[in-house]
C-alpha positions, 0 to 999 in steps of 0.5 A: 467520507464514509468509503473510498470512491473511485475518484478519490482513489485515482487522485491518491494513484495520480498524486503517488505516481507523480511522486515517483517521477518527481523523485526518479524512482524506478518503475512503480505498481500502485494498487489502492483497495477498499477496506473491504480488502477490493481493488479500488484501481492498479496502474503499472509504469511501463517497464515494472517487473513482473510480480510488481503488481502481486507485491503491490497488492500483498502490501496493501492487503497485508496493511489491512489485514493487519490494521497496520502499515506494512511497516509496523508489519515489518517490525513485527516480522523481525520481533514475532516471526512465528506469527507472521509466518501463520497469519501470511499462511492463513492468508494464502501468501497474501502478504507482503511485510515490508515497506510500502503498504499504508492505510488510508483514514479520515477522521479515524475512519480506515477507508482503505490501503495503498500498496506501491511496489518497484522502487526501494521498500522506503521509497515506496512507501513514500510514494503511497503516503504522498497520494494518500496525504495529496487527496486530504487523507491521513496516511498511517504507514505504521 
């Protein structure tokens, strides 16, 4: 698979969803981009809070900015503080470093990421790698 199609991606979103009802989680945004960084498709639960969907995004983009799951990027906001505070300044605010934000890959190919707000950092982050792994992806979460 050279690039994401919108197919794909809706199975990833339909997979990551299920997750989340599966496990009881609160309300989930779930935003899946490109690797060029495009929204590929975002679905909010009824009864998210507002800035789900901006927090879903910024894990997600986060995720491909960085070539590294929104976890790594997490450890590396504790580790380097500094640095993650001007690359999120370069980037206008965009990204979200904390759990949640997982890169999609076949075959060592980035395809793109998956951003998942609503529920704990780790609960979401669970939520994306069961999409992405329930559409015959690899998940790297970091």
């Amino acid at each position: 698979m050279a690039e994401l199609t919108l197919d794909v991606a809706r199975k990833i979103l339909d997979a990551a969803l299920a997750k989340g009802v599966e496990k009881k989680l609160k309300p989930l945004v779930i935003t899946i981009l490109d690797a060029r960084g495009c929204v590929k498709v975002t679905a909010a639960q009824d009864g998210t809070s507002l800035m789900r969907a901006e927090i879903a995004h910024g894990k997600a983009y986060g995720a491909l900015a960085l070539g590294m799951g929104s976890r790594a990027l997490f450890q590396r906001a504790q580790e380097q503080a500094y640095f993650v505070s001007a690359i999120n300044t370069m980037a206008q605010g965009r990204l979200v470093p904390v759990p949640g934000g997982v890169l999609i890959q076949d075959a060592g190919v980035l395809l793109g990421a998956v951003g998942v707000s609503g529920d704990t950092s780790d609960n979401d982050e669970i939520c994306a790698v069961a999409g992405i792994e329930a559409a015959g992806l690899k998940a790297n979460a970091g």
